[in-house]
Biopython code that builds the backbone (N, CA, C, O; Angstrom):
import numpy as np
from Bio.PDB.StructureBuilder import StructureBuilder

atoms = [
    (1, "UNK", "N", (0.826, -1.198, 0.000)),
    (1, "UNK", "CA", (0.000, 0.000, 0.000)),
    (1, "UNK", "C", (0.860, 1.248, 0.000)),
    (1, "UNK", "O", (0.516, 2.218, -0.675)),
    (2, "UNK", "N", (2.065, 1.263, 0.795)),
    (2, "UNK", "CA", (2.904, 2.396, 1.111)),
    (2, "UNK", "C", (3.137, 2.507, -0.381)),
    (2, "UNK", "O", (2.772, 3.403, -1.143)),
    (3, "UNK", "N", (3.713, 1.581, -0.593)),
    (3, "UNK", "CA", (4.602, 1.814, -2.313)),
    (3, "UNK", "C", (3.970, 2.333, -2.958)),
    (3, "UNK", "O", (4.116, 3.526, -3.222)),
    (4, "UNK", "N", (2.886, 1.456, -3.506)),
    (4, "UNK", "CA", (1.380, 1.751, -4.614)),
    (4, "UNK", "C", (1.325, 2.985, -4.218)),
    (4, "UNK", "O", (1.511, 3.709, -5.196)),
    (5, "UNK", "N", (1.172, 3.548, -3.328)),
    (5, "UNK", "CA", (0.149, 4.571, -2.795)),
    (5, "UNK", "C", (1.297, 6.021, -3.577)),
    (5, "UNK", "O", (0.982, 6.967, -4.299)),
    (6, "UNK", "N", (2.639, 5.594, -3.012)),
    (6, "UNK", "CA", (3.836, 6.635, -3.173)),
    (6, "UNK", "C", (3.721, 6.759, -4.653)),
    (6, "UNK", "O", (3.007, 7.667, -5.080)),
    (7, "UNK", "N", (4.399, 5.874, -5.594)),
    (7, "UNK", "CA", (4.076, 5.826, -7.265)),
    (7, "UNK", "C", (3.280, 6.265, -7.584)),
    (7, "UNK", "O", (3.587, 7.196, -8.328)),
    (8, "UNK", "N", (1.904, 6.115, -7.421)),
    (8, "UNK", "CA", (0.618, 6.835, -7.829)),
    (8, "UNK", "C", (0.808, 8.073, -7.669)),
    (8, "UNK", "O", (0.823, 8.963, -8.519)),
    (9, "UNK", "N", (0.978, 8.137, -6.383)),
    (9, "UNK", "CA", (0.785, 10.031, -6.298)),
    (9, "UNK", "C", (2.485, 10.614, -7.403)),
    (9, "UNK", "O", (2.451, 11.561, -8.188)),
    (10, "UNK", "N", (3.302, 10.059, -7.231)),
    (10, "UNK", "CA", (4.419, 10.403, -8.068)),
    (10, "UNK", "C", (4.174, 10.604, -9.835)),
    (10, "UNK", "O", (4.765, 11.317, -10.647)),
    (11, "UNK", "N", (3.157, 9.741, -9.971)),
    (11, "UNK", "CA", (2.972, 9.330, -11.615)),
    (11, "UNK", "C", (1.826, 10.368, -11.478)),
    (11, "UNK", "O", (1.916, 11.023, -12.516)),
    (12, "UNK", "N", (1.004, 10.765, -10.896)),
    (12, "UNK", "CA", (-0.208, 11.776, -11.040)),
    (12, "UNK", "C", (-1.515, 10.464, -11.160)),
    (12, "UNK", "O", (-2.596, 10.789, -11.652)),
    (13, "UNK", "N", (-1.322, 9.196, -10.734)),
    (13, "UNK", "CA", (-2.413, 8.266, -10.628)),
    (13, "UNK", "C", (-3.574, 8.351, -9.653)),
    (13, "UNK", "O", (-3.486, 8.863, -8.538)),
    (14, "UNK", "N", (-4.279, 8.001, -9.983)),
    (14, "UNK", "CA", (-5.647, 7.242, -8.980)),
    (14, "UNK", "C", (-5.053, 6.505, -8.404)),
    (14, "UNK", "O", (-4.196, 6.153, -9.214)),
    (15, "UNK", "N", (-4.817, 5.756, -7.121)),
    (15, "UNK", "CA", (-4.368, 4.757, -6.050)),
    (15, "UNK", "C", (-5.642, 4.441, -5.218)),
    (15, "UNK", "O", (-6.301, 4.935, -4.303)),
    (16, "UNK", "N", (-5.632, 3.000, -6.291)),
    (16, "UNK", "CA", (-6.946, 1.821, -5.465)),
    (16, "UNK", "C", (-6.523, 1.261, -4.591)),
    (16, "UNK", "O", (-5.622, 0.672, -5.186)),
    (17, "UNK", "N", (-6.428, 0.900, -3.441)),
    (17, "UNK", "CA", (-6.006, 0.136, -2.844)),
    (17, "UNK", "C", (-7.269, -0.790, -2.021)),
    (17, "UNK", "O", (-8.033, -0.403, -1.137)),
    (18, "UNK", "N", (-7.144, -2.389, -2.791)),
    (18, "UNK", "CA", (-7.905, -3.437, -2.287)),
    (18, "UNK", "C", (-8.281, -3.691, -1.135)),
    (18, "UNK", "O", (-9.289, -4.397, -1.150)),
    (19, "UNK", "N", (-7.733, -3.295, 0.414)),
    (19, "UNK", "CA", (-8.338, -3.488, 1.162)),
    (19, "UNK", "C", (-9.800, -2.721, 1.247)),
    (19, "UNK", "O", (-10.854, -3.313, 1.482)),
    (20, "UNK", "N", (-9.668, -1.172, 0.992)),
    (20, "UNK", "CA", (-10.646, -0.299, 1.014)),
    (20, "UNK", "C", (-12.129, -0.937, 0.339)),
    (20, "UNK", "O", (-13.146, -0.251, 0.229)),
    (21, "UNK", "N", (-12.073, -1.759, 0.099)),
    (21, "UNK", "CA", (-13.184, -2.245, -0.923)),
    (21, "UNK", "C", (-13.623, -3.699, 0.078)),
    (21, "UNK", "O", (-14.526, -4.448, -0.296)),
    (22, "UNK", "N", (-12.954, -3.910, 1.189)),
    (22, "UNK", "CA", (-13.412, -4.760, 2.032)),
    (22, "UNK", "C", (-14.615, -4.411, 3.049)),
    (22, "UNK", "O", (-14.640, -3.261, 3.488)),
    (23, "UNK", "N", (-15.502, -5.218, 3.410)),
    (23, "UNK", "CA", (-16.662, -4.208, 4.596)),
    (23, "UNK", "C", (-15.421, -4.874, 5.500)),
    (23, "UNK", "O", (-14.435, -5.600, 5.376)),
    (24, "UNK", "N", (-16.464, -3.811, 6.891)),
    (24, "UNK", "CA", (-15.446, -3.434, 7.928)),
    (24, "UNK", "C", (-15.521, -4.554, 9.165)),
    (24, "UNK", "O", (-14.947, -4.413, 10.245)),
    (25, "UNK", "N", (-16.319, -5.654, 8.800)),
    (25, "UNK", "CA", (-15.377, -7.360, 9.186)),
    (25, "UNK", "C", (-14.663, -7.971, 8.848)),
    (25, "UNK", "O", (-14.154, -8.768, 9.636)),
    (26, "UNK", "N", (-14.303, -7.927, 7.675)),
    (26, "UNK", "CA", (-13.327, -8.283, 6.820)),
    (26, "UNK", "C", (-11.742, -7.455, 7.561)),
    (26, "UNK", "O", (-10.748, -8.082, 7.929)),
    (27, "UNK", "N", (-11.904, -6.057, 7.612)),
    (27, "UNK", "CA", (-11.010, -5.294, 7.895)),
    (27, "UNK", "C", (-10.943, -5.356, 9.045)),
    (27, "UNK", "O", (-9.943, -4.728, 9.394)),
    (28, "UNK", "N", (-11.636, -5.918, 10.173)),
    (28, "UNK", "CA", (-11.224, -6.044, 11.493)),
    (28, "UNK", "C", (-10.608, -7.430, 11.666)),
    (28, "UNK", "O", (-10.081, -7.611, 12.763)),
    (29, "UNK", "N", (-10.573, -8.396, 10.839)),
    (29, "UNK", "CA", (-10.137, -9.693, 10.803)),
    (29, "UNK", "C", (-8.855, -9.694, 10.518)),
    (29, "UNK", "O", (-8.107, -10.588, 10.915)),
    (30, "UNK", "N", (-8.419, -8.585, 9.720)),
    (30, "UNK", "CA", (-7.257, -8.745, 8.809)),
    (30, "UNK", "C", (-6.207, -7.539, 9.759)),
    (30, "UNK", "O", (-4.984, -7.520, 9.897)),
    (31, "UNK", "N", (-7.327, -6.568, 10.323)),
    (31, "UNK", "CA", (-6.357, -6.357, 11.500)),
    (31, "UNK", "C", (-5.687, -6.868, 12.893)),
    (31, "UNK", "O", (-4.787, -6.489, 13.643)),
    (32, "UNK", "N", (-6.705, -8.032, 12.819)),
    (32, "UNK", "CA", (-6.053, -8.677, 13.671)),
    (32, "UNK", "C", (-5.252, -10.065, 13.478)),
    (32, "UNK", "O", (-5.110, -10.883, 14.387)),
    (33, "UNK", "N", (-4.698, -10.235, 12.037)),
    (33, "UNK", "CA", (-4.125, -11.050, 11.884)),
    (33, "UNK", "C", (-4.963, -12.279, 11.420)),
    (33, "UNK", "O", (-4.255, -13.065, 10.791)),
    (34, "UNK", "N", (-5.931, -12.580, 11.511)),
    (34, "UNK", "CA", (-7.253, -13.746, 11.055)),
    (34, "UNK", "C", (-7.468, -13.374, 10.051)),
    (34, "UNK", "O", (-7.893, -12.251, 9.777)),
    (35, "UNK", "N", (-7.070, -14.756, 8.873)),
    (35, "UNK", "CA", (-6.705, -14.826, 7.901)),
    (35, "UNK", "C", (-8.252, -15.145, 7.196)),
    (35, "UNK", "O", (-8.998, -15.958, 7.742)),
    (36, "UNK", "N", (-8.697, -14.361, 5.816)),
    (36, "UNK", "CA", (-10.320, -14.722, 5.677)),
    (36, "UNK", "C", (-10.538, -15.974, 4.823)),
    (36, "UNK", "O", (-9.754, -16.485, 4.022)),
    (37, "UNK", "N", (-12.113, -16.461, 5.262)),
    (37, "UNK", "CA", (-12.082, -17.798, 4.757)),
    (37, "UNK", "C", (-12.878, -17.247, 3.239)),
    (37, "UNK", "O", (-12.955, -16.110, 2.773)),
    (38, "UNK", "N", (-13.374, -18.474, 2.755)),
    (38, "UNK", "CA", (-14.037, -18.128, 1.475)),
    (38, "UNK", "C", (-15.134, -17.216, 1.555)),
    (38, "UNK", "O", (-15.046, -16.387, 0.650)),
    (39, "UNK", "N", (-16.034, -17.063, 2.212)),
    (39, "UNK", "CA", (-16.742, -16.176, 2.613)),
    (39, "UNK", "C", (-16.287, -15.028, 2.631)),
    (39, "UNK", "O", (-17.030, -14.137, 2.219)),
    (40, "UNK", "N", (-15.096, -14.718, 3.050)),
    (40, "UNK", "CA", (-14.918, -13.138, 3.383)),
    (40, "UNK", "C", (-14.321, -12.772, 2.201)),
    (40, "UNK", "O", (-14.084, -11.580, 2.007)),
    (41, "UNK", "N", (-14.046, -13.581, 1.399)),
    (41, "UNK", "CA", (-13.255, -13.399, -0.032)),
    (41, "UNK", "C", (-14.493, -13.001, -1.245)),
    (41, "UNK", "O", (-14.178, -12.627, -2.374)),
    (42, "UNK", "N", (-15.523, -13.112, -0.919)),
    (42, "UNK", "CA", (-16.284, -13.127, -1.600)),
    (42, "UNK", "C", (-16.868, -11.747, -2.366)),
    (42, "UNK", "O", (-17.672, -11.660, -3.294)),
    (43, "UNK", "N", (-16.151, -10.700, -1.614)),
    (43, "UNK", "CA", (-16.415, -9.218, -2.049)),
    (43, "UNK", "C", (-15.754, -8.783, -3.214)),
    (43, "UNK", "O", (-15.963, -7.706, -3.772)),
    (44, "UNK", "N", (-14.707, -9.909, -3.674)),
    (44, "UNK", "CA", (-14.385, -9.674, -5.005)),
    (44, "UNK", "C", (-14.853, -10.376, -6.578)),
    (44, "UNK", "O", (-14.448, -10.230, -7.731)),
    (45, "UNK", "N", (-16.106, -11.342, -5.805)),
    (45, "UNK", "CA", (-17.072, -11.114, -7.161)),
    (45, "UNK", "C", (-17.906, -10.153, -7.408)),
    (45, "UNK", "O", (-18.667, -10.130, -8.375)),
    (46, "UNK", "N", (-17.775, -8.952, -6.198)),
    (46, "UNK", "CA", (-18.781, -7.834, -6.369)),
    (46, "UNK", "C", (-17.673, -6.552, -7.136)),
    (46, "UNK", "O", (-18.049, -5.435, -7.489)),
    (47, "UNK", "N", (-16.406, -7.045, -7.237)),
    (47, "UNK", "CA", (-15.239, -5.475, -8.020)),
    (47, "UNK", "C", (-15.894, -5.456, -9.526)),
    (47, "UNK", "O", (-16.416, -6.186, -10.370)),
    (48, "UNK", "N", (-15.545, -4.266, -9.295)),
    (48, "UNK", "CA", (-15.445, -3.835, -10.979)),
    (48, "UNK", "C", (-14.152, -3.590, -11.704)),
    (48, "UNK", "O", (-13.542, -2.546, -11.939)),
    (49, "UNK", "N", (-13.875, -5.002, -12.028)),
    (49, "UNK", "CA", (-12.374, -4.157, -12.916)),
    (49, "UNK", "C", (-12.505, -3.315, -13.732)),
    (49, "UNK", "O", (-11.496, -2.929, -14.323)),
    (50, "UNK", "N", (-13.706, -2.782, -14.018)),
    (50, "UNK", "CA", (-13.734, -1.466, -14.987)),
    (50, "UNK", "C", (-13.316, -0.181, -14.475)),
    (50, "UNK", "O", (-12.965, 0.833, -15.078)),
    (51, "UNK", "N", (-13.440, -0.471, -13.035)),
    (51, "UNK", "CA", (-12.507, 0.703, -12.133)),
    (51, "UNK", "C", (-11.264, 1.099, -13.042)),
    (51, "UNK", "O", (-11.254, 2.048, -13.825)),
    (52, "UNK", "N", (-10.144, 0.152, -12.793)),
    (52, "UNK", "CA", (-8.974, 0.347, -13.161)),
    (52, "UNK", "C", (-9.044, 0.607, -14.640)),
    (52, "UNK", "O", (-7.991, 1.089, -15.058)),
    (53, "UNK", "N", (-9.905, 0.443, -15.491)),
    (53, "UNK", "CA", (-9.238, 1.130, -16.817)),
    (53, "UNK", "C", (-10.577, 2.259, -17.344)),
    (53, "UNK", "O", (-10.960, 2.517, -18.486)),
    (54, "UNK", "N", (-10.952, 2.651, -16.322)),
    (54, "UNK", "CA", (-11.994, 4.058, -16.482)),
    (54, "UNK", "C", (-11.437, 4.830, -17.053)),
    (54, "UNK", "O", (-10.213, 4.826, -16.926)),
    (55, "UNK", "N", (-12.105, 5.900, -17.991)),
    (55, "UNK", "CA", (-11.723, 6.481, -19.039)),
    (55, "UNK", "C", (-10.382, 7.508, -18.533)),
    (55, "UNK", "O", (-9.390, 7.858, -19.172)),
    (56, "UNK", "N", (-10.931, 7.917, -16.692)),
    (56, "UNK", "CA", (-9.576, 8.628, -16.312)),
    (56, "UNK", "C", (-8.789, 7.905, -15.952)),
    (56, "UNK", "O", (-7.904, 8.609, -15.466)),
    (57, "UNK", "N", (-8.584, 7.126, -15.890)),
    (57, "UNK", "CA", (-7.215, 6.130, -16.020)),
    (57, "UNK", "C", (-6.391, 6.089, -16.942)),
    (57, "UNK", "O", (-5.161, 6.098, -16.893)),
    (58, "UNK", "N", (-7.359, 6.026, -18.142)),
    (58, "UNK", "CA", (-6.623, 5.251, -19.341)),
    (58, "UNK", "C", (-5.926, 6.621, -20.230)),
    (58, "UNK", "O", (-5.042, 6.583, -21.085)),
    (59, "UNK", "N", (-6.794, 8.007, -19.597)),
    (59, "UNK", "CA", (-6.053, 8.970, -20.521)),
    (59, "UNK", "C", (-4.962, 9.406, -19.806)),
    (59, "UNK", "O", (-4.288, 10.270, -20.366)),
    (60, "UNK", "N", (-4.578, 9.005, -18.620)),
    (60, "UNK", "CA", (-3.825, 9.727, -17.993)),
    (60, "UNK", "C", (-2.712, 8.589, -18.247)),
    (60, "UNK", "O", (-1.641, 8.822, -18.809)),
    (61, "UNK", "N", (-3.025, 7.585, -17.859)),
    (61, "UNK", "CA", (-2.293, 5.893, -17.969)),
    (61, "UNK", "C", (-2.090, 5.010, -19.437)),
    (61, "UNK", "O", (-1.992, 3.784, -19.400)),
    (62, "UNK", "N", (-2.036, 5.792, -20.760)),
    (62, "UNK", "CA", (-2.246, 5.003, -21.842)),
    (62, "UNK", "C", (-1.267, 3.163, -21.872)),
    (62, "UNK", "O", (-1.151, 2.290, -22.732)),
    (63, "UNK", "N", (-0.860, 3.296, -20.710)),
    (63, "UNK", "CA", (0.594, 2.279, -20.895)),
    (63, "UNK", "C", (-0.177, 0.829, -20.006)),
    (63, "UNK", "O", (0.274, -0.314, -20.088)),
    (64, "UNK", "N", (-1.709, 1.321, -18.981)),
    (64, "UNK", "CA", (-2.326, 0.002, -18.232)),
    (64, "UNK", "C", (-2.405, -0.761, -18.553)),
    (64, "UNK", "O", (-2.889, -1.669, -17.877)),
]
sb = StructureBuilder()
sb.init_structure("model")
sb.init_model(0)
sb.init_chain("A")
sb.init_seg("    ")
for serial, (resi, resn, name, xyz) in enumerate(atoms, 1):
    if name == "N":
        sb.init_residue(resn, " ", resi, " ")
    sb.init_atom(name, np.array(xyz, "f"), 0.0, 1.0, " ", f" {name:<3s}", serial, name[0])
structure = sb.get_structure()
């Protein structure tokens, strides 16, 4: 996240970062080290990879 987060703002990017897209059991699990089962994994049949190549992405990012 540190890295991603640093590059992005360096390159002039959007910085997604995957936890943020977790609800906040998921994120209390993972703060405490409890690793998620299939269930808690399950919030990533709800992403949109269309996020990442949204039109402001792609003009700013032609190289994604």
């Amino acid at each position: 996240t540190a890295v991603g987060s640093c590059l992005a703002n360096k390159l002039g990017w959007k910085f997604y970062d995957a936890d943020d897209y977790h609800p906040k059991e998921n994120k209390e699990k993972m703060v405490k080290g409890i690793p998620l089962d299939d269930e808690g994994k399950i919030i990533w049949s709800k992403y949109d990879p269309g996020m990442l190549f949204s039109e402001e992405n792609v003009s700013k990012n032609p190289d994604l």
